[in-house]
N, C-alpha and C positions, 0 to 999 in steps of 0.2 A: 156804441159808437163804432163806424166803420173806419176802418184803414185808413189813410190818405192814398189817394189813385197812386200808383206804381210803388207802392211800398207794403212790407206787410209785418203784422201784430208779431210782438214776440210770442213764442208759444207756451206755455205751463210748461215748467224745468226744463226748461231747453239748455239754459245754464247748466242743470246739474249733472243731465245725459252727457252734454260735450266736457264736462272734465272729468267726468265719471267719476262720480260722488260715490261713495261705499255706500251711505245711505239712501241713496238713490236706489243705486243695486238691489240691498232688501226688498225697498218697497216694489219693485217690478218682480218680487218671486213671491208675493202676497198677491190677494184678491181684492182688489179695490173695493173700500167701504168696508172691506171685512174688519174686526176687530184688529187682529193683527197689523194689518195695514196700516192701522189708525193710530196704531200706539208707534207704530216707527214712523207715521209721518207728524205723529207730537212731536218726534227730537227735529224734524226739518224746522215747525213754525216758531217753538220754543230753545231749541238749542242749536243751531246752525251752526255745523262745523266751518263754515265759509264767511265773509267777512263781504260787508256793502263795496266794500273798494275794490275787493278782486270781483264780483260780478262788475260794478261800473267800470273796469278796465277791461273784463271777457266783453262786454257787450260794445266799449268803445269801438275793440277790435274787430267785432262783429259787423260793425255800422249802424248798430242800431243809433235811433236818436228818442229824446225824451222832451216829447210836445207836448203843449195842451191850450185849449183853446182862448184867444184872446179874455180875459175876465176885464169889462168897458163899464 
């Protein structure tokens, strides 16, 4: 799915670059797909140090908004 004209997608951890995540950190001094990688971006999908409410309030701040299409 495209964008909405004059707006645009959030980007893969854009959240966790802008409040500069530690684990974030790691993963950008690993080789993507590498092993290593992989095992520090398990603690992102399974143990997130960050919490749904501080990104919906990073992102309110951001202006992102969260659409989806009419279900008729």
């Amino acid at each position: 799915m495209r964008p909405m004209e004059g707006y645009v997608e959030y980007q893969r951890r854009e959240f966790c670059h802008d409040i500069k995540c530690p684990i974030q950190s790691l993963l950008n001094n690993e080789v993507e797909k590498s092993p290593e990688y992989e095992e520090i971006r398990a603690i992102c999908a399974s143990h997130c140090i960050h919490t749904a409410y501080e990104f919906h309030h990073w992102s309110m701040g951001k202006g992102y908004l969260i659409v989806r299409p009419d279900q008729k």
